[in-house]
PyMOL Python script that loads the backbone (N, CA, C, O; Angstrom):
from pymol import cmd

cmd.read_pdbstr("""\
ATOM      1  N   UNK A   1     129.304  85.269 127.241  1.00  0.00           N
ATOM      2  CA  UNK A   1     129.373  84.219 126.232  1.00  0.00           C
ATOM      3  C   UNK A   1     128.009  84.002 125.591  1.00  0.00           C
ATOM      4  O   UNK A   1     127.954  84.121 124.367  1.00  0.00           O
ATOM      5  N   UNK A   2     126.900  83.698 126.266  1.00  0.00           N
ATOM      6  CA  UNK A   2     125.221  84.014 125.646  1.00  0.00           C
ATOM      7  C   UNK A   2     125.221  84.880 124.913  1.00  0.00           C
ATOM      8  O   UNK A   2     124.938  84.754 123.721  1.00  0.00           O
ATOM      9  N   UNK A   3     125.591  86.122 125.560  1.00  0.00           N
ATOM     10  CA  UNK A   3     125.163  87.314 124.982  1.00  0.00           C
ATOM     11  C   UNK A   3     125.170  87.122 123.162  1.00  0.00           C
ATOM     12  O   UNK A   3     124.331  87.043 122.265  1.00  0.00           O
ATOM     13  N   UNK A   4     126.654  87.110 123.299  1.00  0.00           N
ATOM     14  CA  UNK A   4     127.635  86.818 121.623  1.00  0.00           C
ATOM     15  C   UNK A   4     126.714  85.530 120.561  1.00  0.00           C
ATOM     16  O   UNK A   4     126.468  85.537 119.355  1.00  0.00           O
ATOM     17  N   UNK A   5     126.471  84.776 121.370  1.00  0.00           N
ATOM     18  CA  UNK A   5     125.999  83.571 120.758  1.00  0.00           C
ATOM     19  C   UNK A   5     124.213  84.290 120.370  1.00  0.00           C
ATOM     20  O   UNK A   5     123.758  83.904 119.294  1.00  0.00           O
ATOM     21  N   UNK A   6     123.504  85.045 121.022  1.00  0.00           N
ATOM     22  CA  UNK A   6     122.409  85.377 121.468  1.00  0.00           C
ATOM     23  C   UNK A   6     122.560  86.219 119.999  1.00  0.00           C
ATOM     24  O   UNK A   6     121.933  85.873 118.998  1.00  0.00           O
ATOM     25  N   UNK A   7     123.522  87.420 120.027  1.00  0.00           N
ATOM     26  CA  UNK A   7     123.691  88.662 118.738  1.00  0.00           C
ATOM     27  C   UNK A   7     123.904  87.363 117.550  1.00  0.00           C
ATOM     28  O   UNK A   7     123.346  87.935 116.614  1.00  0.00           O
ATOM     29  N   UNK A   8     124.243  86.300 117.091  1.00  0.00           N
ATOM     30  CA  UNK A   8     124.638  86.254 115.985  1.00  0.00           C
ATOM     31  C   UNK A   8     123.533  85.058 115.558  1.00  0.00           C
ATOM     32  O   UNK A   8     123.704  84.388 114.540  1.00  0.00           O
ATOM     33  N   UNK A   9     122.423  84.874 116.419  1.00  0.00           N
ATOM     34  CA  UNK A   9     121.471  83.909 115.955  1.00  0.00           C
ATOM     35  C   UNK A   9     120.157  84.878 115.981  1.00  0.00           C
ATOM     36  O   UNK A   9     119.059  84.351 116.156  1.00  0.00           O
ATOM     37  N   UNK A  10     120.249  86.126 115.828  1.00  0.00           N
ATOM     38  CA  UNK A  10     119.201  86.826 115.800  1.00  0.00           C
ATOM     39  C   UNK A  10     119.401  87.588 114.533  1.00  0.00           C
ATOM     40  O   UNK A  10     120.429  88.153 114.160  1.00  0.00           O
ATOM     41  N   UNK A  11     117.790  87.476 113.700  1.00  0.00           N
ATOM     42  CA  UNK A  11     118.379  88.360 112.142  1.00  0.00           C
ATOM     43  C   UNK A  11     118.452  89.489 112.262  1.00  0.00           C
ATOM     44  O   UNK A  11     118.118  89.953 113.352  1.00  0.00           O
ATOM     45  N   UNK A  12     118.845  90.262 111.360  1.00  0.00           N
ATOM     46  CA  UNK A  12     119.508  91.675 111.393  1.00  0.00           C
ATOM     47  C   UNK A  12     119.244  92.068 109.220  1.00  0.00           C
ATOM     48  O   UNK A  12     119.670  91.661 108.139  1.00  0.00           O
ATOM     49  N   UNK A  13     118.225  93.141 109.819  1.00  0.00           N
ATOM     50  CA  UNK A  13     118.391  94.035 108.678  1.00  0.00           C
ATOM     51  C   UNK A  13     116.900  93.401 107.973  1.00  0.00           C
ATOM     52  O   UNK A  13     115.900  93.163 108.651  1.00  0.00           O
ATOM     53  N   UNK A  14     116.980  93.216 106.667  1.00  0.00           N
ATOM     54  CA  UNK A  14     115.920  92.913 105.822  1.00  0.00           C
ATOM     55  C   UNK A  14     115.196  91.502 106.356  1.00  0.00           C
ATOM     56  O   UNK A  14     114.025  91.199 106.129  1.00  0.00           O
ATOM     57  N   UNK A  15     115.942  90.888 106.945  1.00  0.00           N
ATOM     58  CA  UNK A  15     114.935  89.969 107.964  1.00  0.00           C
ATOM     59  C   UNK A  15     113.875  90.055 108.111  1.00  0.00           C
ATOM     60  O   UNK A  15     112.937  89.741 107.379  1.00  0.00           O
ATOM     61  N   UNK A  16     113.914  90.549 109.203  1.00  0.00           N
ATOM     62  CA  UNK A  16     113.269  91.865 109.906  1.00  0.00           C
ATOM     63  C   UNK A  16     111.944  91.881 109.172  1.00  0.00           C
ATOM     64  O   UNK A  16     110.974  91.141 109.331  1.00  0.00           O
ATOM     65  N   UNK A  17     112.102  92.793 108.413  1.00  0.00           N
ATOM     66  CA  UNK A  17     110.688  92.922 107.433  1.00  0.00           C
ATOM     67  C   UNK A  17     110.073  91.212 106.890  1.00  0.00           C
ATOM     68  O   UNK A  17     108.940  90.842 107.199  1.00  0.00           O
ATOM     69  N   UNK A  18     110.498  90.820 106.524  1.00  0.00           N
ATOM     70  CA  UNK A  18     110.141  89.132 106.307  1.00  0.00           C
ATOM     71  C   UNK A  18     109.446  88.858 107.567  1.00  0.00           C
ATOM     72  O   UNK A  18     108.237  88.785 107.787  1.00  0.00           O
ATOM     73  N   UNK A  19     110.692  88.688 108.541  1.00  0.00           N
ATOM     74  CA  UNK A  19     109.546  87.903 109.686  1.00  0.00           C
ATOM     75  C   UNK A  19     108.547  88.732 110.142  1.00  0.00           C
ATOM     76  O   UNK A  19     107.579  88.076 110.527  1.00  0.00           O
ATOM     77  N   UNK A  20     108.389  90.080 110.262  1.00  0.00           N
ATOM     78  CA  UNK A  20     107.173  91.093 110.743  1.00  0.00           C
ATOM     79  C   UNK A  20     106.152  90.932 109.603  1.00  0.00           C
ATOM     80  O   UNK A  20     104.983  91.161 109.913  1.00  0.00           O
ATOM     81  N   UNK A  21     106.437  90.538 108.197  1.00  0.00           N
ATOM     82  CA  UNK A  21     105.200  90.268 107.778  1.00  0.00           C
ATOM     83  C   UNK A  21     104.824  89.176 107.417  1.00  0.00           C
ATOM     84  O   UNK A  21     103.940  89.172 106.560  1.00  0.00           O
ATOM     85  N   UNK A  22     105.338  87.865 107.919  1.00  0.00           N
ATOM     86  CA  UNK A  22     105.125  86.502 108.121  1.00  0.00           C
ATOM     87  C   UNK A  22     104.144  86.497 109.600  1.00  0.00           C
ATOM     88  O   UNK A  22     103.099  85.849 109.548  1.00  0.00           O
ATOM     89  N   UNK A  23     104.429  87.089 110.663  1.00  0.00           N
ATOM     90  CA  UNK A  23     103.921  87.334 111.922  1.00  0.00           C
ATOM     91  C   UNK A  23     102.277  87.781 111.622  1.00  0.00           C
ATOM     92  O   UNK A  23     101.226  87.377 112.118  1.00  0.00           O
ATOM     93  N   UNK A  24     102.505  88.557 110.828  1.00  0.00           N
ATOM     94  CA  UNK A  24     101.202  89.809 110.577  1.00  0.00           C
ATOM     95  C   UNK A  24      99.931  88.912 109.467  1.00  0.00           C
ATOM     96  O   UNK A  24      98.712  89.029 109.342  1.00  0.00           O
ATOM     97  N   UNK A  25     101.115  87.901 108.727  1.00  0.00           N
ATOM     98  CA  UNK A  25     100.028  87.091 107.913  1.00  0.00           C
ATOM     99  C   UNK A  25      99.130  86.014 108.799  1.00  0.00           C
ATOM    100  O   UNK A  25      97.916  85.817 108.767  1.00  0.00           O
ATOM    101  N   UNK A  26     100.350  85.273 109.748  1.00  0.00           N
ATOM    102  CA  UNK A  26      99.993  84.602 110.058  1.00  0.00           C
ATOM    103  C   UNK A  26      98.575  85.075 111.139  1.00  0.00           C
ATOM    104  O   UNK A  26      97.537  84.419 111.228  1.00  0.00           O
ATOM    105  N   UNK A  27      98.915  86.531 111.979  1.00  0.00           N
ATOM    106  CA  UNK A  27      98.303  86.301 112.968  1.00  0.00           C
ATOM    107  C   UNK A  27      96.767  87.216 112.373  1.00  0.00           C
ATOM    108  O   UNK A  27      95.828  87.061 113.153  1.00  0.00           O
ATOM    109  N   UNK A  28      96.510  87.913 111.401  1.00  0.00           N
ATOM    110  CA  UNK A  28      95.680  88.668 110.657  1.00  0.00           C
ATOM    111  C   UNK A  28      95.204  88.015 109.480  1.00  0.00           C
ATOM    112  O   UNK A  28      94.084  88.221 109.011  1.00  0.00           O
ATOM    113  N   UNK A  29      96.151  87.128 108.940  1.00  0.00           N
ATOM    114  CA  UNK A  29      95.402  86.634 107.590  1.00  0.00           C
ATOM    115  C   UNK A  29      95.990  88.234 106.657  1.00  0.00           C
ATOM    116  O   UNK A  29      96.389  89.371 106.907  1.00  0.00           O
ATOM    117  N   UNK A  30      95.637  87.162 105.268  1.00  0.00           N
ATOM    118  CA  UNK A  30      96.418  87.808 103.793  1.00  0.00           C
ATOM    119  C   UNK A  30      95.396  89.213 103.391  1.00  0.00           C
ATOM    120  O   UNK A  30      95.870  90.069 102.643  1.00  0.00           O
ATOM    121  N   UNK A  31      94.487  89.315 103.744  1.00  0.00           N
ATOM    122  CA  UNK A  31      93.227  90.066 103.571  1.00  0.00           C
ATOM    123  C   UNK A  31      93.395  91.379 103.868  1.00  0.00           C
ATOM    124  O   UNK A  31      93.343  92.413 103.202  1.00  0.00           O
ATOM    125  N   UNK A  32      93.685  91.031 105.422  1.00  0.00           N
ATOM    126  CA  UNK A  32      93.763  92.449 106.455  1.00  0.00           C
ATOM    127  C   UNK A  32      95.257  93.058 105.839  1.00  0.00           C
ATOM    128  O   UNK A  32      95.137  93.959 105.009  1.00  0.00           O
ATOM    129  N   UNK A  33      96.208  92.761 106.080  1.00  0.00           N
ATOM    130  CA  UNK A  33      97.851  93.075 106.035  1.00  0.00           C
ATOM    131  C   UNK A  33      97.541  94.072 105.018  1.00  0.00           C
ATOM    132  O   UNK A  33      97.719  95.179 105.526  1.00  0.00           O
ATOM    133  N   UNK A  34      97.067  94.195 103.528  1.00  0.00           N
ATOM    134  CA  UNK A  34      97.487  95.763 102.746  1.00  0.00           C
ATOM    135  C   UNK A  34      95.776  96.374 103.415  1.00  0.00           C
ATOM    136  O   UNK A  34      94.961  96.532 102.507  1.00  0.00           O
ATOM    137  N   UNK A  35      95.338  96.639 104.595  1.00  0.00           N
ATOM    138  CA  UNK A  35      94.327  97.546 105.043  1.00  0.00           C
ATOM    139  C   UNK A  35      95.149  98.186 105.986  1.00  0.00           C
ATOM    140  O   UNK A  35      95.371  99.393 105.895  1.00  0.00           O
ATOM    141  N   UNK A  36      95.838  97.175 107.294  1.00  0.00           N
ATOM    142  CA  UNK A  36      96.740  97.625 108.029  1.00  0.00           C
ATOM    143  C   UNK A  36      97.567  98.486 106.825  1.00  0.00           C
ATOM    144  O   UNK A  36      97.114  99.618 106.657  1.00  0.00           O
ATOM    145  N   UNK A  37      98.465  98.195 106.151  1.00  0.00           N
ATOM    146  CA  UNK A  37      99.513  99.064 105.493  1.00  0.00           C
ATOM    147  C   UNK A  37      98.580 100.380 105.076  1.00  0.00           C
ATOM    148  O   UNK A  37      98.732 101.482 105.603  1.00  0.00           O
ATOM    149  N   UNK A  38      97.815 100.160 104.281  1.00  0.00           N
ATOM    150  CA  UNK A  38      96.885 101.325 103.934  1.00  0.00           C
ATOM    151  C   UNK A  38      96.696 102.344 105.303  1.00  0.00           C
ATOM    152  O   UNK A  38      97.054 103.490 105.032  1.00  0.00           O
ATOM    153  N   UNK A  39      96.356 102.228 106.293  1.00  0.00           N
ATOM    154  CA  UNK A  39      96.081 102.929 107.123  1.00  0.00           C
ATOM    155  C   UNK A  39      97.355 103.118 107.906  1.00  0.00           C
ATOM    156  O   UNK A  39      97.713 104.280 108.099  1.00  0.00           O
ATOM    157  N   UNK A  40      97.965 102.298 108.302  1.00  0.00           N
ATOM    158  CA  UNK A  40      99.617 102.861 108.284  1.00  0.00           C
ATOM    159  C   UNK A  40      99.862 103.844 107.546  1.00  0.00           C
ATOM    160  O   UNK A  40     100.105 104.896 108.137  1.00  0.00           O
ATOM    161  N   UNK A  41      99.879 103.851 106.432  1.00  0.00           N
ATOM    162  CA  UNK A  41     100.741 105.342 105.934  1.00  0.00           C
ATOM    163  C   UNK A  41      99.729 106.246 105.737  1.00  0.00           C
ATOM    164  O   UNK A  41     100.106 107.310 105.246  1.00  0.00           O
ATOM    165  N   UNK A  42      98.544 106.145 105.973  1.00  0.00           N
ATOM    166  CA  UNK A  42      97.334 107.658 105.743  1.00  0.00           C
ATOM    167  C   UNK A  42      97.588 108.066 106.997  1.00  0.00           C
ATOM    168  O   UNK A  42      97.280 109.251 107.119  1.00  0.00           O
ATOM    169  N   UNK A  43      98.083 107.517 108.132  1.00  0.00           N
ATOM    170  CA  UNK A  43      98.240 108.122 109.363  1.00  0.00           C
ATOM    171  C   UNK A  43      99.840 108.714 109.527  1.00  0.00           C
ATOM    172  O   UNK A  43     100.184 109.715 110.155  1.00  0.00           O
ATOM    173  N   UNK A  44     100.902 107.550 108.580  1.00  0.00           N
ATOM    174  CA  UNK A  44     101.906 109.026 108.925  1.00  0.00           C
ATOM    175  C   UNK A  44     102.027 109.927 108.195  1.00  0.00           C
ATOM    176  O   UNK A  44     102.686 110.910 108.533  1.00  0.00           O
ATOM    177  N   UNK A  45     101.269 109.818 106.677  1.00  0.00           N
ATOM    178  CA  UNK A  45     100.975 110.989 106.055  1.00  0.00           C
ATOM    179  C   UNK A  45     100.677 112.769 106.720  1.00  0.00           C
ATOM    180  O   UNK A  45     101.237 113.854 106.560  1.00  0.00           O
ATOM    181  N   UNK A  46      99.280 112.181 107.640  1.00  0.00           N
ATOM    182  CA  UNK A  46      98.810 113.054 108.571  1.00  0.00           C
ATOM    183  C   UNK A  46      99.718 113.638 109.551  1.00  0.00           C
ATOM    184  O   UNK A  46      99.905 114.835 109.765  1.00  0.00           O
ATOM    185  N   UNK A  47     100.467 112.237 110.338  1.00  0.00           N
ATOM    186  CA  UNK A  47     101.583 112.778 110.974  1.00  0.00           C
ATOM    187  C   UNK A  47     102.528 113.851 110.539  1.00  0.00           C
ATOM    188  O   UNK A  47     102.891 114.701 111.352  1.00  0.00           O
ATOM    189  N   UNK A  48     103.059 113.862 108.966  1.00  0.00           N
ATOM    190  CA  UNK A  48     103.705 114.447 108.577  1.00  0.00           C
ATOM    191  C   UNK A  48     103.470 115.608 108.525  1.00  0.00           C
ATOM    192  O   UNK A  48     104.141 116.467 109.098  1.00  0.00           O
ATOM    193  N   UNK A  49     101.941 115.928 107.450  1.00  0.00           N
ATOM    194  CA  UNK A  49     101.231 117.060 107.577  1.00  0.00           C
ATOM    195  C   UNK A  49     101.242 118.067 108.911  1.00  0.00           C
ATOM    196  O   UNK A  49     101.376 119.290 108.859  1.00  0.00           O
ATOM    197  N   UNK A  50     101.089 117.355 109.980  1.00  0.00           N
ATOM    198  CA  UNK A  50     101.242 118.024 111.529  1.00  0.00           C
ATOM    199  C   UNK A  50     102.203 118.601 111.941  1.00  0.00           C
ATOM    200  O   UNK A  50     102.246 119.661 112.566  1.00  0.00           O
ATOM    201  N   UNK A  51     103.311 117.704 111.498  1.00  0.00           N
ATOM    202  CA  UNK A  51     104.775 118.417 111.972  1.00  0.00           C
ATOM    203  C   UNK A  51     104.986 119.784 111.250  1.00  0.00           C
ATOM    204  O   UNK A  51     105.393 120.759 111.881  1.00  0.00           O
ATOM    205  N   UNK A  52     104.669 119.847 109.751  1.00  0.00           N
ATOM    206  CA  UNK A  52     105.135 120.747 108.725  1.00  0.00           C
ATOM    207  C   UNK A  52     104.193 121.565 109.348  1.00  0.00           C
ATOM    208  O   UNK A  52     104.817 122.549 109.746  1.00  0.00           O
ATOM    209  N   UNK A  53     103.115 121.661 109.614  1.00  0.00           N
ATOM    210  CA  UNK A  53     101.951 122.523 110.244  1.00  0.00           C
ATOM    211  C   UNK A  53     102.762 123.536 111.212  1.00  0.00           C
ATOM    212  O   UNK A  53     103.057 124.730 111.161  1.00  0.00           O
ATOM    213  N   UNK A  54     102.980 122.457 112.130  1.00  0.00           N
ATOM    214  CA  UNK A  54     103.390 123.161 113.844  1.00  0.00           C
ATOM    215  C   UNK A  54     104.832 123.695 113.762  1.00  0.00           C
ATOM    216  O   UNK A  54     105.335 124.207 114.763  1.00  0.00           O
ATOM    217  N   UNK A  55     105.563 123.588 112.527  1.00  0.00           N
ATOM    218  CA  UNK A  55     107.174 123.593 112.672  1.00  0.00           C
ATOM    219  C   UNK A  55     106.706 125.097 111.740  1.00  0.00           C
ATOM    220  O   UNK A  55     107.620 125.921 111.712  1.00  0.00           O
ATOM    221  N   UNK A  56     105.963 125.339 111.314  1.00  0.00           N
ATOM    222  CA  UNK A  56     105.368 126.661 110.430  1.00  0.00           C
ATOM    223  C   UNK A  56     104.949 127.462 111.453  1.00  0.00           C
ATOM    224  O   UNK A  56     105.661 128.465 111.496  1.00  0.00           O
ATOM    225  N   UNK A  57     104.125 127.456 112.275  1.00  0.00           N
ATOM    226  CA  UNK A  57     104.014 128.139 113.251  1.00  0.00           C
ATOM    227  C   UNK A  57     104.929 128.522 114.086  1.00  0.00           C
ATOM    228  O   UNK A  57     104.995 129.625 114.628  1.00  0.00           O
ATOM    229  N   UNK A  58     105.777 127.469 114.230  1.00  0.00           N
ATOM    230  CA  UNK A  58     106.585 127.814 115.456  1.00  0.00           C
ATOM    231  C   UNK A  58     107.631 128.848 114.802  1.00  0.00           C
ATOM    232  O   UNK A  58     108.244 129.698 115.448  1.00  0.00           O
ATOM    233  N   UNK A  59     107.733 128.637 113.419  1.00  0.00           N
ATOM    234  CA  UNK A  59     108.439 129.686 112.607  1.00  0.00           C
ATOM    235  C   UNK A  59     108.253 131.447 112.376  1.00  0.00           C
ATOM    236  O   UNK A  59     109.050 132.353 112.134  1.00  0.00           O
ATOM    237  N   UNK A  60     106.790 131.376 112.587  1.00  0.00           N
ATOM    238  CA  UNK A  60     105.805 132.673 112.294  1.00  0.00           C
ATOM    239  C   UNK A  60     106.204 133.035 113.932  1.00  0.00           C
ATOM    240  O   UNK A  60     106.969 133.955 114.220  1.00  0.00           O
ATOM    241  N   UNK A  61     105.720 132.377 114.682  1.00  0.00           N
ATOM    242  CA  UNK A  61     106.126 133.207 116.535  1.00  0.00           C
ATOM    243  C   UNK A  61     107.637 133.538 116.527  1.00  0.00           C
ATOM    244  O   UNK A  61     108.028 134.574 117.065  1.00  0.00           O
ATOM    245  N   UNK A  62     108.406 132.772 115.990  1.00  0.00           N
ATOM    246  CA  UNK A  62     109.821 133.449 115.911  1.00  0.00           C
ATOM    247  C   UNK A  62     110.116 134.310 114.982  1.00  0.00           C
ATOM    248  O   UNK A  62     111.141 134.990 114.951  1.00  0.00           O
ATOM    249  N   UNK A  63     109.427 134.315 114.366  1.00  0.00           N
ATOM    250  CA  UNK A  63     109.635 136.363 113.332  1.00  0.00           C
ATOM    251  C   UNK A  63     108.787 137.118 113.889  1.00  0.00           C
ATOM    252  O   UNK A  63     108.755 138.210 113.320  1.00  0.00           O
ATOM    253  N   UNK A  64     108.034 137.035 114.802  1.00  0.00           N
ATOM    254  CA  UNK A  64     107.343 137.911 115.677  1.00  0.00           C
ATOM    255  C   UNK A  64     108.279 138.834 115.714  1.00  0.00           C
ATOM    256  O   UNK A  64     109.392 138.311 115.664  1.00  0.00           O
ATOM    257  N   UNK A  65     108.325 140.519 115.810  1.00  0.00           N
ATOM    258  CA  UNK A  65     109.271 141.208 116.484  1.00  0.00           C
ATOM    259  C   UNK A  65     108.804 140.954 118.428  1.00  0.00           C
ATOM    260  O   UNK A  65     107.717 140.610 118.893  1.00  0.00           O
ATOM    261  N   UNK A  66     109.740 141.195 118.957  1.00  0.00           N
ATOM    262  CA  UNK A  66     110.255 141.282 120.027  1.00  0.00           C
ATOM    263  C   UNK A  66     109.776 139.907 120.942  1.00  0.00           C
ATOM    264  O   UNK A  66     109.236 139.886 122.048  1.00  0.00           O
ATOM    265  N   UNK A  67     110.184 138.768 120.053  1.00  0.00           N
ATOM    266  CA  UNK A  67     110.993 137.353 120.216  1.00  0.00           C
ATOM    267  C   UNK A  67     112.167 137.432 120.158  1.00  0.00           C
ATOM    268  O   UNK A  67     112.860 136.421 120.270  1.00  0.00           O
TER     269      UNK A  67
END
""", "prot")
cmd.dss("prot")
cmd.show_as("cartoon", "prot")
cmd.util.cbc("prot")
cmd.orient("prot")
């Protein structure tokens, strides 16, 4: 019976983003929040870059002959 009551007083979906950057103002201030974002995505940029990197390689060892 909690449980049910628990799922339908908790937000869901675009919430979400509201209260995570109500949290982030409050606890960082208006200043920091687009430095955090800035460096947020130069790092999954990089991330990305890495995968496409290593998923290329792992491509080249599998046309190896006698793989």
């Amino acid at each position: 019976m909690m449980e049910n009551f628990l799922l339908m007083v908790m937000p869901a979906g675009i919430e979400w983003v509201f209260l995570a950057a109500a949290v982030a103002i409050v606890f960082f201030g208006v200043k920091k929040v687009p430095e955090f974002a800035r460096s947020f995505g130069k790092a999954k940029g990089e991330y990305e870059k890495a995968r496409i990197e290593g998923q290329k390689e792992i491509d080249k060892i599998k046309r190896q002959p006698g793989n």
